[in-house]
C-alpha positions as CSV (number, residue, x, y, z in Angstrom):
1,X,78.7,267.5,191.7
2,X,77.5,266.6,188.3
3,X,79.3,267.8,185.1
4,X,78.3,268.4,181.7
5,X,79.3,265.0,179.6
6,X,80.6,267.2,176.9
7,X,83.4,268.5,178.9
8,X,84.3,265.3,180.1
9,X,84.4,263.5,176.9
10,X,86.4,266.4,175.6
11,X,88.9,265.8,178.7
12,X,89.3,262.1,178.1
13,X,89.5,262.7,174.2
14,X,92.7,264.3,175.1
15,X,93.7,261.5,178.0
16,X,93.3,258.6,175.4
17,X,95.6,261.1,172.5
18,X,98.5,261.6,175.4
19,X,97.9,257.7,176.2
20,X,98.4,256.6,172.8
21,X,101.6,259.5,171.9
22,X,104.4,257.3,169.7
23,X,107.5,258.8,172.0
24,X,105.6,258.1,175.2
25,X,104.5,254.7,174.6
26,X,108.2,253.9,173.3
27,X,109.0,255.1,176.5
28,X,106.7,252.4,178.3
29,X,107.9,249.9,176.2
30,X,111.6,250.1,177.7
31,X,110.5,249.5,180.9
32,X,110.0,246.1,180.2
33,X,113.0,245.5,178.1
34,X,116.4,245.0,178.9
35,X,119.1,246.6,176.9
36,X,122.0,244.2,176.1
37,X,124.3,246.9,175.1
38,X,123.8,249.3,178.1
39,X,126.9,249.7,179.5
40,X,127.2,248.2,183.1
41,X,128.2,251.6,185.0
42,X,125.7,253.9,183.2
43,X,123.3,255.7,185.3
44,X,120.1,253.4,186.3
45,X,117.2,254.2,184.8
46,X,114.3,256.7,186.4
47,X,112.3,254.1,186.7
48,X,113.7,250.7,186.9
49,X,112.8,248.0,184.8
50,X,111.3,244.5,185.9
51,X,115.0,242.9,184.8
52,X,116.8,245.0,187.6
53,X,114.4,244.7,190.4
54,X,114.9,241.0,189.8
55,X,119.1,241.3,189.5
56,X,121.4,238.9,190.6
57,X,123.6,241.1,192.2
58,X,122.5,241.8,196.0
59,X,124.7,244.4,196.9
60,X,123.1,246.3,193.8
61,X,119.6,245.8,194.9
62,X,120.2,246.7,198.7
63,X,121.9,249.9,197.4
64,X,118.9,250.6,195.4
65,X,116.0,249.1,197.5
66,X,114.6,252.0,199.3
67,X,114.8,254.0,195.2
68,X,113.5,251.1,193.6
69,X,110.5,250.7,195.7
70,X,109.5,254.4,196.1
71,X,109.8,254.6,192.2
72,X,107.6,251.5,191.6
73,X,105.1,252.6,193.5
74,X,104.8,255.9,191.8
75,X,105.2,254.3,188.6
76,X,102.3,251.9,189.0
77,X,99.8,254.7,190.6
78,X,100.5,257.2,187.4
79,X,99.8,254.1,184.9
80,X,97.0,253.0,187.3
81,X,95.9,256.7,186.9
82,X,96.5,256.5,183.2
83,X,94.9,253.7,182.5
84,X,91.4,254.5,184.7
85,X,91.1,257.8,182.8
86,X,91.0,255.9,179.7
87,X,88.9,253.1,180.4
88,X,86.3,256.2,181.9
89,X,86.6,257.8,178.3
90,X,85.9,254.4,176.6
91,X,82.5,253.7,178.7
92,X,81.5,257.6,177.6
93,X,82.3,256.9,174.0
94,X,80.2,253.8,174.3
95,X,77.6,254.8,176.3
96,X,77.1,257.9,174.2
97,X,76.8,255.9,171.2
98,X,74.3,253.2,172.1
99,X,72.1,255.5,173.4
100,X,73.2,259.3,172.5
101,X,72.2,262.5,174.4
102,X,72.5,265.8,173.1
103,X,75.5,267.4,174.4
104,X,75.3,271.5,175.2
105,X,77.6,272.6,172.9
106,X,77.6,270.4,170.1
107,X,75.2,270.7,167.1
108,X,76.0,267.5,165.1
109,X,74.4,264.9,166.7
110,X,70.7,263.7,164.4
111,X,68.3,263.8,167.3
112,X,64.8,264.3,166.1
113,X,63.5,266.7,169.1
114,X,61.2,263.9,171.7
115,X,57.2,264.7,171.9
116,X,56.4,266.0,175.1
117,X,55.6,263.6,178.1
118,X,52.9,264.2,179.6
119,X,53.0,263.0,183.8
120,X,49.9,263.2,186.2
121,X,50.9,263.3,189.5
122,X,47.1,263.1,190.0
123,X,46.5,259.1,189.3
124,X,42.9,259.6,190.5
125,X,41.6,260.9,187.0
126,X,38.1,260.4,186.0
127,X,38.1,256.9,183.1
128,X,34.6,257.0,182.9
129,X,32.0,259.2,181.1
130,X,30.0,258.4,184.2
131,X,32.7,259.6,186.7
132,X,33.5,262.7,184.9
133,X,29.9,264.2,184.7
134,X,29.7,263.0,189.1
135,X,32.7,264.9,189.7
136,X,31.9,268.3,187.2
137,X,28.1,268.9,189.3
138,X,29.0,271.6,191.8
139,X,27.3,270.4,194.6
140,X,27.5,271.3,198.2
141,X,30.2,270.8,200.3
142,X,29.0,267.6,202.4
143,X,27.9,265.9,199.6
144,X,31.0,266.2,197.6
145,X,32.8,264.9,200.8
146,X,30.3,261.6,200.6
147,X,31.4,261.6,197.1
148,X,35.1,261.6,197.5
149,X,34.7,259.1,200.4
150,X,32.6,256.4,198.2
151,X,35.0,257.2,195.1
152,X,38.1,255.8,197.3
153,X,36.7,252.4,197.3
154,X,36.4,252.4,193.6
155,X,40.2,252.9,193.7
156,X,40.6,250.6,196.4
157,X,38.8,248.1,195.0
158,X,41.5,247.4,191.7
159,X,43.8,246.5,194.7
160,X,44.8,242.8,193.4
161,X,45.0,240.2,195.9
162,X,44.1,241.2,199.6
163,X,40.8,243.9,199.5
164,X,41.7,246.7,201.8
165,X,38.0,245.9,203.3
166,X,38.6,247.2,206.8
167,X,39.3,251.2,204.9
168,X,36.8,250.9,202.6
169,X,34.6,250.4,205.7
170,X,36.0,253.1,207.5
171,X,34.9,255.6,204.0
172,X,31.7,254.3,204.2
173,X,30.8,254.7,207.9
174,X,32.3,258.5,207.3
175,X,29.8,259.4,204.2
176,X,27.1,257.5,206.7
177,X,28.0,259.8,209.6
178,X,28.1,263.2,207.2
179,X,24.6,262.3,205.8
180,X,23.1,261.7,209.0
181,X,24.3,264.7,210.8
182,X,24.0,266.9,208.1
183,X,20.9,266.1,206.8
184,X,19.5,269.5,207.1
185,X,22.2,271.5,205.2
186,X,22.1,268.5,202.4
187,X,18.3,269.0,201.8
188,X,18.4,272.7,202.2
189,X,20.5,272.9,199.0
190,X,17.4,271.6,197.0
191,X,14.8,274.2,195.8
192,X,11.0,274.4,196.9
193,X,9.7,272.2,194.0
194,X,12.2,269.1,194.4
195,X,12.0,269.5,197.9
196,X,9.5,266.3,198.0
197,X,11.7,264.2,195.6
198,X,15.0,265.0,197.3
199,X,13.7,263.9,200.1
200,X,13.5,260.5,198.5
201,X,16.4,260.4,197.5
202,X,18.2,261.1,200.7
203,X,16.0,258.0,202.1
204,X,17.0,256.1,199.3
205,X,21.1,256.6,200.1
206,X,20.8,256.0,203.4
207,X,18.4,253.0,203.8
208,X,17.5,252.3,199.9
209,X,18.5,248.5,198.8
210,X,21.6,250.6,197.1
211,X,21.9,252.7,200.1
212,X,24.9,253.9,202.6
213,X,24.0,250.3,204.9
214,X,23.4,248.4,202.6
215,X,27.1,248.9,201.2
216,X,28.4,248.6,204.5
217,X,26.8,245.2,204.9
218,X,28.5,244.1,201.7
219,X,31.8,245.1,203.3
220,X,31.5,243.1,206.0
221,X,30.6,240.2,204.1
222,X,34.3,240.6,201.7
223,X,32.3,240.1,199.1
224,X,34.0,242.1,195.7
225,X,31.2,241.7,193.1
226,X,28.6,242.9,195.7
227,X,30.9,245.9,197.0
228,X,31.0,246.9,193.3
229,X,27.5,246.9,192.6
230,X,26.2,248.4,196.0
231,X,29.0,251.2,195.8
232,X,27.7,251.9,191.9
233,X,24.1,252.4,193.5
234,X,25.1,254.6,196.5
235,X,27.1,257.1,193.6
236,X,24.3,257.6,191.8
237,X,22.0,258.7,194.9
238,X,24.7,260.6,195.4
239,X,25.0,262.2,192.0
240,X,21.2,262.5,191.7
241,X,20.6,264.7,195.1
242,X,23.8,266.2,193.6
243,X,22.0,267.3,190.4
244,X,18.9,268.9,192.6
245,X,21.6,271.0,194.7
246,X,22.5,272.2,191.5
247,X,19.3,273.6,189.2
248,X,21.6,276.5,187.6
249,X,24.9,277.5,186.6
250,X,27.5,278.3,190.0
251,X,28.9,281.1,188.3
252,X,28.0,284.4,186.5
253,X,29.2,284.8,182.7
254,X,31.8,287.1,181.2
255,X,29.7,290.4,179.5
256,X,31.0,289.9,176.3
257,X,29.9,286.2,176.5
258,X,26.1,286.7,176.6
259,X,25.6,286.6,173.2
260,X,26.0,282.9,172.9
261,X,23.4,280.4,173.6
262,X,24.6,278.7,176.6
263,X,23.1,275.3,178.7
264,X,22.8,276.1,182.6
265,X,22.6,272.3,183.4
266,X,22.8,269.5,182.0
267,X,21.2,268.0,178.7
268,X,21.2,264.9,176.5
269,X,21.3,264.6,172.9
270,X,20.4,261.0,170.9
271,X,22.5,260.9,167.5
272,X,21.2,258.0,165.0
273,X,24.1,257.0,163.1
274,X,23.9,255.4,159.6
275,X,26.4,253.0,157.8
276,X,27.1,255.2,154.8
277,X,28.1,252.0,151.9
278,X,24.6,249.9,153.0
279,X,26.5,247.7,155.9
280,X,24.7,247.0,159.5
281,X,26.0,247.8,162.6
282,X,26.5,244.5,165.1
283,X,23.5,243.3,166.8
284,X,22.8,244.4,170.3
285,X,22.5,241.8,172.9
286,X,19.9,239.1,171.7
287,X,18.6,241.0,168.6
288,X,19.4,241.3,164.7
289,X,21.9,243.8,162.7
290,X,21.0,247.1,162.9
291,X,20.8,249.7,160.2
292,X,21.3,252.2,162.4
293,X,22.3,252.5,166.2
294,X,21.8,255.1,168.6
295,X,24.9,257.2,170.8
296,X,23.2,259.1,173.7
297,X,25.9,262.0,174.4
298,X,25.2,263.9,177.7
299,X,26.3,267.8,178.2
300,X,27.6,268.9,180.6
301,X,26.8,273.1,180.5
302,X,28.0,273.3,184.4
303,X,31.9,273.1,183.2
304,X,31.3,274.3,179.4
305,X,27.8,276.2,179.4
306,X,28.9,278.2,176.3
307,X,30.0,275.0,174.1
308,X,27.3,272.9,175.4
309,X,24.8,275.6,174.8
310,X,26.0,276.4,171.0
311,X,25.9,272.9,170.3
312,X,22.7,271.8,172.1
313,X,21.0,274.9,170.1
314,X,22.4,273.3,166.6
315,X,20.8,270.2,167.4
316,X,17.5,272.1,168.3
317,X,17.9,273.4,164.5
318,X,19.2,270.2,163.0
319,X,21.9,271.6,161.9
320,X,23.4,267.9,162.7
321,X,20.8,266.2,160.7
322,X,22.4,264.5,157.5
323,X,25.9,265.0,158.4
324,X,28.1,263.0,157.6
325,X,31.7,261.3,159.3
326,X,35.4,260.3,158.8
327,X,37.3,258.5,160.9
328,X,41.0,260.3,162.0
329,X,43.7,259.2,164.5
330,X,41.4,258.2,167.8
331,X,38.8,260.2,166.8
332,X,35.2,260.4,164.9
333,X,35.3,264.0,163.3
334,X,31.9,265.6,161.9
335,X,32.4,267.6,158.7
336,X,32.6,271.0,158.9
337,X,30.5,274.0,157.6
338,X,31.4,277.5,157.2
339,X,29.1,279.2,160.0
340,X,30.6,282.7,159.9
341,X,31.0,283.2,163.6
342,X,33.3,281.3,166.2
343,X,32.8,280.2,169.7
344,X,35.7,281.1,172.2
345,X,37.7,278.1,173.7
346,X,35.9,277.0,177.4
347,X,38.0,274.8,179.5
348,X,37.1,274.8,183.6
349,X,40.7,273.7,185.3
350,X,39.8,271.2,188.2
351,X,39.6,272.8,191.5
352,X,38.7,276.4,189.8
353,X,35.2,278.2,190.6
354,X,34.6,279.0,186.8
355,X,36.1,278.1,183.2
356,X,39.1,279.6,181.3
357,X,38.1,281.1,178.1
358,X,40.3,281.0,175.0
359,X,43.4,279.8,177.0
360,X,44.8,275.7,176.9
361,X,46.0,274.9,179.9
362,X,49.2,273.4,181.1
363,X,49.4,269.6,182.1
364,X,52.9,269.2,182.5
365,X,52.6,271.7,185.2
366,X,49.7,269.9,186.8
367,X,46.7,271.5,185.2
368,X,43.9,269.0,185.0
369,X,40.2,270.2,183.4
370,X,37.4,268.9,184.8
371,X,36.1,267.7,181.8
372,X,39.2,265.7,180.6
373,X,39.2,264.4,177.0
374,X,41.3,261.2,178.3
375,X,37.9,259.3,178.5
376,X,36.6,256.8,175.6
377,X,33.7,258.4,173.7
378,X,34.7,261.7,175.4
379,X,32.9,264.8,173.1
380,X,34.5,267.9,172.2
381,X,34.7,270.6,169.6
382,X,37.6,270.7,167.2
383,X,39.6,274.2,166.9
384,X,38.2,276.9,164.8
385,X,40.2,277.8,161.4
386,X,41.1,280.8,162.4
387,X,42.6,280.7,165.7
388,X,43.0,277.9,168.3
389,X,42.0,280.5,170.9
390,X,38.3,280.1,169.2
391,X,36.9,276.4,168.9
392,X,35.0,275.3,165.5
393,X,31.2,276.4,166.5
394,X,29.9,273.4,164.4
395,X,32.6,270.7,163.6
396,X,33.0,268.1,166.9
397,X,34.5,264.8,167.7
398,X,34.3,261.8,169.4
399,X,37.6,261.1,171.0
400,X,38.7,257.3,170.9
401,X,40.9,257.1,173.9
402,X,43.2,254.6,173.9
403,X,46.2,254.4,176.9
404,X,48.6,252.6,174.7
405,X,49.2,256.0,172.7
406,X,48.8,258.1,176.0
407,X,51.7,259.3,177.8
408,X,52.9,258.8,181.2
409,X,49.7,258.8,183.5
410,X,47.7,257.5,180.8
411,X,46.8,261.5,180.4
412,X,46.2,262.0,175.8
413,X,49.3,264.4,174.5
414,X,45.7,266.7,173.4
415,X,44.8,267.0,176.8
416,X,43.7,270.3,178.1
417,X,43.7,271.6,174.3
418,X,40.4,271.1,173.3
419,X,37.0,272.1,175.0
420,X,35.0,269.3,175.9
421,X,31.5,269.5,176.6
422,X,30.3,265.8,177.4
423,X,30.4,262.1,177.0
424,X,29.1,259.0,175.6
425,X,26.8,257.3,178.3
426,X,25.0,255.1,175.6
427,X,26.2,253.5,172.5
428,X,30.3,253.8,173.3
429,X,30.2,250.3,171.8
430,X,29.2,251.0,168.1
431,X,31.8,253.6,168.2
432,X,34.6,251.6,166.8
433,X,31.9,250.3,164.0
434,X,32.0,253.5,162.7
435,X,33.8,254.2,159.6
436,X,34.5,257.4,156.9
437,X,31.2,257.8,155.2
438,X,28.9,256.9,158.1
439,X,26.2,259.7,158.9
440,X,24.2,261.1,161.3
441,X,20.9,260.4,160.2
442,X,19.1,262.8,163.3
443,X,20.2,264.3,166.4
444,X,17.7,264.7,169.1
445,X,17.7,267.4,172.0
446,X,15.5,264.6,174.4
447,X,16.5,266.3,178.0
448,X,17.5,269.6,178.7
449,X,16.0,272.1,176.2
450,X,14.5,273.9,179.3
451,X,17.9,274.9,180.8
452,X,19.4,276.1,176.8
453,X,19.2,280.1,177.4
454,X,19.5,281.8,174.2
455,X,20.8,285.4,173.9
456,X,18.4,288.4,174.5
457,X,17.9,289.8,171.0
458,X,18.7,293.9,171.5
C-alpha cells in the first residue's frame, strides 16, 4: 500500500537520531572491545562480545553455547534492522533532493507550480488544414465511413519499415463495397441542382484515374509513393461529394444568436500581404521576389458559422484592408479596433451535433474541437477585452504550430480556448516571412459570399 513520503521521511528522520544517540553507540562500541580490568567472575555480558565467543576456555563456551548463539542472532537481526531503516532514510533524503516532490504537509519546499500537460489519448488528430476541413463537413453516414476507412491508410502509411499493405487493402475494398451498395442513399444526399455533377463525382471515386480501383491497384503493386498519391485523389472525391451532401448548416441556431452574420458553408478569403520596411517576400518556385504574396484562408461556417460569418462579412466591408501585423509567440496577430460589440465564443467539440457557445472546453479530460488550433496556419479569433467568454469580433491570428512547444500528444497548451474558424490552404509558406509591421494590403471574399446570411433588420 503506498504511503505518503512525508511520513516516512519523518519516521526515518527519527531512525537515523536513535541510530546516531551518543549513549547507544557507546553501547555498540563495547561490543567489540574487551575490558582488561573486568573482573573474571563478573556477570557475562547481555550480549557477548566477539573476544568471548572466540575464548580459550571450552568449558566456558559449552556452558554458554546455546546463550551465546540465541543472543547473536538476535543481536545481528536488530542491527541488520537498524541499519536497513537507515540506509531507507538516506536514499529518501537523496532522492528527494535530486529531484524534489512536494510533500502534503510541508510548505517550504521552492517549487514553481508545473504548466499543465496536456495528453490526447486520441493520436489520430487532424495535422493538416486539408484534413481538418474533410473531417468538419457533416456528411452522411456512408460516406463518412469511406472517409474514416481511406484516412487509416494515411496513418498506416508512416508505419516505418514493413507497409501494412495487406490492411490498407482490406480499407479500401470496404469503402469500395459501401460505395457500390450504397450508391443510392450516397446520391440521394445531393440536391436537385448538383444532382448531375454528383453524379460525376461518384464515377470519378469509383472508376476515376484517382478513384476507389485505382488505389487498390497501387496496393497491390507495394508501391508507397503511388499509394500516397492515389489515396490523396480518392479523399478529395470523397470530400467533394461530401461538400454537395452538405449545401447548409446541420443545425438550427440559438435565438439570441440570429443577430450575427453567420456563413452556412464554406467560404474562402485571399489576404495580400505587404513587407511593411520595403523587403520582398522569397520567390515562388521558378519566379522573382515578390512584393507581396498571397495566403488563401478557407472558412469553415459548418463548425463556427457565427465566427466565420462575422469575419467573412468584415472582409466583404474591407474592414481588413490596410491592416497591419505583429508577430507574437507562434502566432501572426492582426491589430485590433474598437468595434463596440463582441461575438460570443463558438467551439463545436468533436463528435457533438452542434457548437458550444461561450464555454472552453476541457482537453485534459478528452475534449477535442473539431476545428483544432494544433494545425500550422490554423485561423482563429483572439479573446475579446472584456471577457474570454466573448472572442475579439475583429482582431484574429494565424497560429504557428510548432510540436516542440506542444505538450504530450503534440496537442498546443491553447487548445480548445480559442474559436477557430479555418485554415491556411495557400501560402502557409510565406508565413514565417512575415514580420511586425507587415500588412494586409486587401482581403478578398473570392468563394462563398452566397452562403454569408446576414441578420434580418427588425
Amino acid at each position: 500500500m503506498a504511503f505518503p513520503l512525508s511520513s516516512a521521511l519523518i519516521f526515518h528522520k527519527t531512525s537515523i537520531a536513535t541510530s546516531l544517540n551518543p549513549s547507544i553507540v557507546h553501547q555498540h562500541c563495547r561490543l567489540f572491545q574487551s575490558n582488561p580490568t573486568r573482573r573474571k567472575d563478573a556477570a557475562a555480558p547481555v550480549r557477548p562480545t566477539f573476544c568471548r565467543l572466540f575464548s580459550r576456555n571450552p568449558s566456558t563456551e559449552v556452558k554458554h553455547k546455546h546463550e551465546i548463539l540465541t543472543n547473536l542472532c538476535a543481536s545481528t537481526f536488530e542491527e541488520g534492522i537498524k541499519r536497513f531503516k537507515s540506509a531507507v532514510a538516506v536514499v529518501l533524503v537523496f532522492v528527494q533532493i535530486a529531484s524534489p516532490l512536494r510533500f502534503a504537509a510541508w510548505n517550504f519546499w521552492p517549487i514553481a507550480p508545473a504548466e499543465a500537460v496536456l495528453y490526447s489519448p486520441d493520436t489520430k488528430v487532424p495535422r493538416t488544414g486539408e484534413l481538418a476541413l474533410r473531417k468538419a463537413i457533416p456528411a452522411n453516414t456512408n460516406m463518412k465511413t469511406i472517409q474514416d476507412s481511406l484516412e487509416d491508410i494515411s496513418y498506416l502509411l508512416r508505419i516505418p519499415q514493413r507497409k501494412p499493405f495487406g490492411t490498407m487493402e482490406g480499407n479500401v475494398k470496404k469503402a469500395l463495397k459501401i460505395a457500390v451498395d450504397d450508391k443510392d442513399s450516397i446520391l440521394a444526399g445531393i440536391p436537385a441542382d448538383l444532382k448531375e455533377k454528383g453524379s460525376e463525382l461518384y464515377a470519378s471515386l469509383i472508376d476515376g484515374k484517382g478513384g476507389l480501383k485505382t488505389l487498390l491497384e497501387c496496393i497491390k503493386d507495394q508501391d508507397p509513393d503511388k499509394v500516397s498519391v492515389g489515396l490523396a485523389s480518392s479523399l478529395d472525391a470523397v470530400a467533394q461529394l461530401e461538400l454537395l451532401q452538405a449545401p447548409g448548416l446541420s443545425f438550427l441556431l440559438p435565438q439570441q444568436y440570429l443577430k450575427y452574420p453567420r456563413l452556412t458553408g464554406r467560404g474562402i478569403v485571399d489576404l495580400v500581404i505587404e513587407k511593411g520596411d520595403g523587403s520582398t517576400f522569397s520567390p515562388a518556385a521558378g519566379g522573382e521576389p515578390r512584393k507581396t504574396a498571397t495566403i488563401q484562408v478557407v472558412l469553415d461556417g459548418y463548425s463556427a458559422p457565427l465566427t466565420a460569418g462575422n469575419f467573412a462579412k468584415l472582409v466583404v466591408d474591407g474592414a481588413y484592408n490596410g491592416v497591419k501585423l505583429s508577430c507574437i509567440n507562434q502566432a501572426i496577430l492582426s491589430e485590433s479596433k474598437n468595434s463596440g460589440y463582441s461575438v460570443p465564443l463558438e467551439i463545436k467539440p468533436s463528435g457533438q451535433f452542434e457548437p458550444l457557445y461561450k464555454t472552453t472546453l476541457s482537453v485534459q479530460d478528452g475534449e477535442l474541437p473539431v476545428l483544432p488550433l494544433s494545425v500550422y496556419g490554423a485561423v482563429a479569433m483572439a479573446h475579446s477585452d472584456i471577457s474570454e467568454e466573448y472572442s475579439s469580433p475583429y482582431q484574429f491570428f494565424f497560429y504557428l504550430y510548432d510540436k516542440r512547444s506542444a505538450g504530450l500528444g503534440g496537442l498546443s497548451f491553447d487548445e480548445g480556448q480559442f474559436s477557430v474558424f479555418g485554415y491556411t490552404t495557400a501560402g502557409r509558406e510565406i508565413l514565417p516571412e512575415i514580420k511586425t509591421g507587415d500588412m494586409i494590403r486587401s482581403a478578398k471574399l473570392v468563394e462563398g459570399q452566397d452562403r454569408l446570411v446576414f441578420p434580418v433588420e427588425n
